[in-house]
LOZAPA-589813 format. One line per field, with one value per atom (N, C-alpha, C, O, CB): residue in one letter; residue number from 1; chain; x, y, z negated. Coordinates in steps of 0.2 Angstrom, whole numbers. Glycine has a CB too. Layout:
pati	(a:...)
zalum	(NUM:...)
marba	(A:...)
xx	(X:...)
yy	(Y:...)
zz	(Z:...)
END
This chain:
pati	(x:x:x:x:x:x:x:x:x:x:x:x:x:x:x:x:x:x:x:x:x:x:x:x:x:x:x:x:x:x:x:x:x:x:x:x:x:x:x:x:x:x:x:x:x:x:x:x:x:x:x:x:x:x:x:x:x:x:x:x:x:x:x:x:x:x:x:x:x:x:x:x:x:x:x:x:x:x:x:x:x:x:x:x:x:x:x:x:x:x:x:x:x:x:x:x:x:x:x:x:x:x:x:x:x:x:x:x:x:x:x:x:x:x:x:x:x:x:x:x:x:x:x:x:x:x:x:x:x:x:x:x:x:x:x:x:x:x:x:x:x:x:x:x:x:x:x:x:x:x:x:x:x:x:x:x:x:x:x:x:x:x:x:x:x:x:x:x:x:x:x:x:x:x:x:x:x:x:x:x:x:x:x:x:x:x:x:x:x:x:x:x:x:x:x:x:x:x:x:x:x:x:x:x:x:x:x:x:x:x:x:x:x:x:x:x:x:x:x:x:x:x:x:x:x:x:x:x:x:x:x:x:x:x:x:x:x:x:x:x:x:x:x:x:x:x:x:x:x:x:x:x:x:x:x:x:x:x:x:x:x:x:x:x:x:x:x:x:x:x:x:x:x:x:x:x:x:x:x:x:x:x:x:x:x:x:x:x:x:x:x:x:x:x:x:x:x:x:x:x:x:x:x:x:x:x:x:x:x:x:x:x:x:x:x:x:x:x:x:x:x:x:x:x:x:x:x:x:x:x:x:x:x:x:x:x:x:x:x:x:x:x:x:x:x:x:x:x:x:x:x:x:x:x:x:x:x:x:x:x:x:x:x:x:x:x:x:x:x:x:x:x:x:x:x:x:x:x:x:x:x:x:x:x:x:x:x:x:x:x:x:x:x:x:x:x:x:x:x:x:x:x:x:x:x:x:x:x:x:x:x:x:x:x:x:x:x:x:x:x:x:x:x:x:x:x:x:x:x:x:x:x:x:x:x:x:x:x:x:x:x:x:x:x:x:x:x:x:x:x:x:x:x:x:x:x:x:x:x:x:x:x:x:x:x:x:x:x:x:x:x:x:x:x:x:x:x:x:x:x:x:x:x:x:x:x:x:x:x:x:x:x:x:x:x:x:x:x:x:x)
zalum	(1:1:1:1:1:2:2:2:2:2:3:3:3:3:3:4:4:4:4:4:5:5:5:5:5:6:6:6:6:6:7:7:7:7:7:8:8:8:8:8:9:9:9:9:9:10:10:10:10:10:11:11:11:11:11:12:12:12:12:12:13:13:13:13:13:14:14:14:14:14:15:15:15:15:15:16:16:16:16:16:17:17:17:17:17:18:18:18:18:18:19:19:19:19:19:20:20:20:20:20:21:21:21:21:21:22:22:22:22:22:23:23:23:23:23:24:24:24:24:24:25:25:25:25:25:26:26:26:26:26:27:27:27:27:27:28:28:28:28:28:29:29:29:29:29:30:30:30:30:30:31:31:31:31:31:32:32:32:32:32:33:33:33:33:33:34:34:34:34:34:35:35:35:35:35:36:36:36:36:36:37:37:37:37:37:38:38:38:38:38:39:39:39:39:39:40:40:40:40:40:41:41:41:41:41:42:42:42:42:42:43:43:43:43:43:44:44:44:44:44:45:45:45:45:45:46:46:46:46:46:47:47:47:47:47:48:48:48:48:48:49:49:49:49:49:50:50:50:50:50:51:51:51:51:51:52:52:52:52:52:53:53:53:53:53:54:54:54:54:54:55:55:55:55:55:56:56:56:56:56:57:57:57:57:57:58:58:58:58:58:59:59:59:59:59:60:60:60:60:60:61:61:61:61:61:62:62:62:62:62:63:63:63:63:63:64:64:64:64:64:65:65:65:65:65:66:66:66:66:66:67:67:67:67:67:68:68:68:68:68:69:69:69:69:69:70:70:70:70:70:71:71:71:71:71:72:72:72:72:72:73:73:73:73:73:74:74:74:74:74:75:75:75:75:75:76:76:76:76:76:77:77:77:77:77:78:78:78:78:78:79:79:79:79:79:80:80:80:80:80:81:81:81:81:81:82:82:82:82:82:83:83:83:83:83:84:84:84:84:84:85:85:85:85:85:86:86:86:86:86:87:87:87:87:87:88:88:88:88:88:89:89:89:89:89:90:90:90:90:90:91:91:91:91:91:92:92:92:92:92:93:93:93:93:93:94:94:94:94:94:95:95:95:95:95:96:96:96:96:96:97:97:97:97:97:98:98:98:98:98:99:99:99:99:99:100:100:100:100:100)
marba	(A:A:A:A:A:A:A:A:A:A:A:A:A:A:A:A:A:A:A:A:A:A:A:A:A:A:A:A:A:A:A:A:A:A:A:A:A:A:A:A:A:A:A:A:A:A:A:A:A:A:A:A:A:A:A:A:A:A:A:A:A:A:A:A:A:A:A:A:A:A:A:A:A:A:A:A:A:A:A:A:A:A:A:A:A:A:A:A:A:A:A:A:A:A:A:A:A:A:A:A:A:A:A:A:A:A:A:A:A:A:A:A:A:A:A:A:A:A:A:A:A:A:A:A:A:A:A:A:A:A:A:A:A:A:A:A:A:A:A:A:A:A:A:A:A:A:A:A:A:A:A:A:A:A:A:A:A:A:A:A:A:A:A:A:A:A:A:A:A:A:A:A:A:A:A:A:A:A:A:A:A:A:A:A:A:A:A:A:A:A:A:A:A:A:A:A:A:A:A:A:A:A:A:A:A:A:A:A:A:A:A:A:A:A:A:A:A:A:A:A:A:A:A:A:A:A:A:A:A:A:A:A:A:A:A:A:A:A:A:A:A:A:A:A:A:A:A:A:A:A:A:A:A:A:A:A:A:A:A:A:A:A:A:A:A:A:A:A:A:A:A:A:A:A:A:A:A:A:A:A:A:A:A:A:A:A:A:A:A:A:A:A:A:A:A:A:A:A:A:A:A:A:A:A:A:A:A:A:A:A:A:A:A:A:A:A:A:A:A:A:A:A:A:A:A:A:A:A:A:A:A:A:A:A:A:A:A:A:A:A:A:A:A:A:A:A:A:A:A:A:A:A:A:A:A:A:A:A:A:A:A:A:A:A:A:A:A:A:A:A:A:A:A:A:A:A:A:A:A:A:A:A:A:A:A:A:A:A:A:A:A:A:A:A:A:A:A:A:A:A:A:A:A:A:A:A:A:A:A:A:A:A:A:A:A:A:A:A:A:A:A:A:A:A:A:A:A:A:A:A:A:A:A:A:A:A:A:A:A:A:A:A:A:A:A:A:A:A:A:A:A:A:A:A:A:A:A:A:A:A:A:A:A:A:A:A:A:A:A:A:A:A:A:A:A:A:A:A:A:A:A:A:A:A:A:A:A:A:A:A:A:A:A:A:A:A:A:A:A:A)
xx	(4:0:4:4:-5:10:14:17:17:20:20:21:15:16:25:9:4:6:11:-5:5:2:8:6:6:15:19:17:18:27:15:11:5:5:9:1:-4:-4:-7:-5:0:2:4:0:11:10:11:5:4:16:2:-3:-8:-11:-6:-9:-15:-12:-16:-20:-5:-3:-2:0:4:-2:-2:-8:-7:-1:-13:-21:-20:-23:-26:-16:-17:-14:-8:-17:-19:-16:-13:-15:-18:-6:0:-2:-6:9:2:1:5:11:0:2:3:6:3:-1:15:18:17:22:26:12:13:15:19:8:14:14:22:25:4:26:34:38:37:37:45:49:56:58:49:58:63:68:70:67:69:73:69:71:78:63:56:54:50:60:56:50:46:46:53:41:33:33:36:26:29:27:22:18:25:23:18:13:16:21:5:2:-3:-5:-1:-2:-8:-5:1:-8:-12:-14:-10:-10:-24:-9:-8:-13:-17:-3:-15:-21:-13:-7:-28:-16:-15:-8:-3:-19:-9:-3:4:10:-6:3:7:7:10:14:2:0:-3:-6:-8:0:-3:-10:-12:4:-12:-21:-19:-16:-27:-20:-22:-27:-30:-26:-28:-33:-37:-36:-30:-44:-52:-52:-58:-53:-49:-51:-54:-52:-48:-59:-62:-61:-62:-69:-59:-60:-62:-62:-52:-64:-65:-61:-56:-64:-62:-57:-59:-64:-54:-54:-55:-51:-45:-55:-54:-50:-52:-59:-47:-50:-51:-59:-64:-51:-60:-65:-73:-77:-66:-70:-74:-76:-72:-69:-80:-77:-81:-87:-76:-80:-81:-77:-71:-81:-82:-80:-74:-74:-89:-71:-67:-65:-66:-60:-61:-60:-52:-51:-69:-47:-42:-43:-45:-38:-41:-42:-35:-32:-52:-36:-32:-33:-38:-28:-30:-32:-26:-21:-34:-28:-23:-13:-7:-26:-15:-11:-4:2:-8:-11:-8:-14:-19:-7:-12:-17:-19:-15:-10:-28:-29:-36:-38:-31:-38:-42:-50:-51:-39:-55:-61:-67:-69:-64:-69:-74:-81:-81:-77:-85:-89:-96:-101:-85:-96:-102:-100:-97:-107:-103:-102:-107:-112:-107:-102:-100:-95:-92:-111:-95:-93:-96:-96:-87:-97:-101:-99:-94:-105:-101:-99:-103:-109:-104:-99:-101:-105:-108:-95:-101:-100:-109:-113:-94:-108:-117:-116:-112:-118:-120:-120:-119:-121:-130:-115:-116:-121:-124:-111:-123:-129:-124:-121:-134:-125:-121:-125:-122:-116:-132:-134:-137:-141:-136:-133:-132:-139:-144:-127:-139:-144:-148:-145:-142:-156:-157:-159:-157:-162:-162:-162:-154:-150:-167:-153:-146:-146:-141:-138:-155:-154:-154:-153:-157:-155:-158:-150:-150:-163:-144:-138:-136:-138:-133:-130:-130:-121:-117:-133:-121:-113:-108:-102:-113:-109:-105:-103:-98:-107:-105:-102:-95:-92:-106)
yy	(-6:0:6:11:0:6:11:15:21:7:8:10:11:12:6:11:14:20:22:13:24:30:37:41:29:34:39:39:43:38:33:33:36:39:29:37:40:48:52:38:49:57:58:61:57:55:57:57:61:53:51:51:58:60:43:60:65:69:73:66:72:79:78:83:81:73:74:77:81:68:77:77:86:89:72:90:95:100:102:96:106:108:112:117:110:112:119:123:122:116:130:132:134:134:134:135:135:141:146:132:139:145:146:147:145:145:145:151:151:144:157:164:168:173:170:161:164:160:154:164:163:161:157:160:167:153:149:155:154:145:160:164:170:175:166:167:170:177:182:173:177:185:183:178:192:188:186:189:194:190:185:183:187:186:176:193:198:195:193:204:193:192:198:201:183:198:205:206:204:215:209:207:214:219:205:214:221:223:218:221:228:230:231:230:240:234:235:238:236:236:246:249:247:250:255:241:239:240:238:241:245:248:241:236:254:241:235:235:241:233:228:230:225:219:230:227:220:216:218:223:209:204:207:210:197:204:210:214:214:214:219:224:223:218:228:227:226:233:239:225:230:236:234:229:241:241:240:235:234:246:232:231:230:227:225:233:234:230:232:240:222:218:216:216:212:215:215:220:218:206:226:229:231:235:226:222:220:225:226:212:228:230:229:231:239:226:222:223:224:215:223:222:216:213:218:216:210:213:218:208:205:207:202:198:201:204:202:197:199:208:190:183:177:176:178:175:170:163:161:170:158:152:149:150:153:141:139:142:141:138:145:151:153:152:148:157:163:167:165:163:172:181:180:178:192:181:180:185:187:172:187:191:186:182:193:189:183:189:192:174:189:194:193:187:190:197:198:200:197:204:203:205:210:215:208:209:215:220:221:211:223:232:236:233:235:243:243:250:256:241:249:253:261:262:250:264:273:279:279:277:282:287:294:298:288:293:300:303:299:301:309:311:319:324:314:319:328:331:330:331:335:343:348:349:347:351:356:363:365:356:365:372:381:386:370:378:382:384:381:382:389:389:390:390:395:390:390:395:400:390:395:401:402:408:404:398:398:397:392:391:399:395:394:392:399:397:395:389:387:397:385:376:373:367:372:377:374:377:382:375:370:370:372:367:363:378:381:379:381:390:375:372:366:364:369:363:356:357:351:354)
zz	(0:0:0:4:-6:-6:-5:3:5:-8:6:13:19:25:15:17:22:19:23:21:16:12:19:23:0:16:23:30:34:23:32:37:40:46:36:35:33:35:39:27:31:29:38:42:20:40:46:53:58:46:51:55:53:58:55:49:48:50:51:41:51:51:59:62:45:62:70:72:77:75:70:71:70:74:64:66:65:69:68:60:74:78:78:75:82:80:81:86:90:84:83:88:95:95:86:101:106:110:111:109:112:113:121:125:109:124:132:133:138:136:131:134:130:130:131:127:125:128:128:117:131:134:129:124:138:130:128:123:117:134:125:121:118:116:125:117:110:114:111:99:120:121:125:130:125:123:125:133:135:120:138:145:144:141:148:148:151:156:161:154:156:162:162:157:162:171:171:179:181:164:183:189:194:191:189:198:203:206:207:208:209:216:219:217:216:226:230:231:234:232:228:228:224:224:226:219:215:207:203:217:206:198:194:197:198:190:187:181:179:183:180:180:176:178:188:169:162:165:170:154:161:162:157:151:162:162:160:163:166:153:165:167:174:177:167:177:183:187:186:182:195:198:207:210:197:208:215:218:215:219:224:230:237:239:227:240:248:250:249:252:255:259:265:265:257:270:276:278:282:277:276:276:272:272:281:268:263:255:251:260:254:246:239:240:246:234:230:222:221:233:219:210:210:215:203:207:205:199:197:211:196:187:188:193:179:184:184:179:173:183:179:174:176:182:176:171:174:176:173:170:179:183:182:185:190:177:178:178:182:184:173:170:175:175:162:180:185:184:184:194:184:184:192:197:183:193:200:198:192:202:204:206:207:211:213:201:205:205:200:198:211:216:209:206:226:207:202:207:206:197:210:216:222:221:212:225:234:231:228:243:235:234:225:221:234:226:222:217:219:224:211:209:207:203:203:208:209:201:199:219:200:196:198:196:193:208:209:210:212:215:210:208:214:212:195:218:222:216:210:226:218:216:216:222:220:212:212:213:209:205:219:219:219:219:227:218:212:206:202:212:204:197:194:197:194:186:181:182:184:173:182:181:173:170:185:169:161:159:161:158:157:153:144:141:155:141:134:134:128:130:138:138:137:136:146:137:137:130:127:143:128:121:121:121:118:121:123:117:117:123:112:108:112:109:101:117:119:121:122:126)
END
C-alpha cells in the first residue's frame, strides 16, 4: 500500500493543468500576435475594420487560426459614421448648451 500512495500522488498531479507558454519564446520573451491592413499599420486581435480587396469592401475582425493572426470577413459592406453637413447655421441657438 505504501508504494501505491507515490504513485498515486504522481498520477493525480499529471491530471493537473500547467500552464501553457505558447505565446513565449525559448529565451522568456513574449510573441507579439496582431494582424496588418494593408498599408502595414498594425491592427491588435479584435479589433475590426473596413477592408477593400479585389473591389470587394467588408467588416473583417483580426483573430487568430490555428495560432496565425488572420483576417475573418464579419459582413459585406462597411459601416460609416459619416453624416451631411448642415451648412446652415442655427437660427435659435438657446436650444444649445454652450458648456459642452
Amino acid at each position: 500500500m505504501r508504494c501505491l500512495l507515490p504513485k498515486l500522488a504522481v498520477a493525480a498531479l499529471s491530471l493537473v493543468p500547467l500552464p501553457v507558454l505558447a505565446d513565449v519564446s525559448s529565451g522568456g520573451k513574449t510573441i507579439e500576435c496582431y494582424c496588418t491592413d494593408r498599408s502595414g499599420a498594425r491592427v491588435e486581435l479584435g479589433e475590426t475594420i473596413c477592408m477593400q480587396v479585389d473591389g470587394r469592401m467588408f467588416m473583417a475582425q483580426c483573430q487568430m487560426s490555428l495560432n496565425v493572426p488572420m483576417w475573418r470577413e464579419l459582413s459585406a459592406g462597411c459601416f460609416t459614421s459619416e453624416l451631411p453637413q448642415s451648412r446652415k447655421p442655427l437660427r435659435n441657438t438657446a436650444a444649445v448648451d454652450a458648456k459642452i
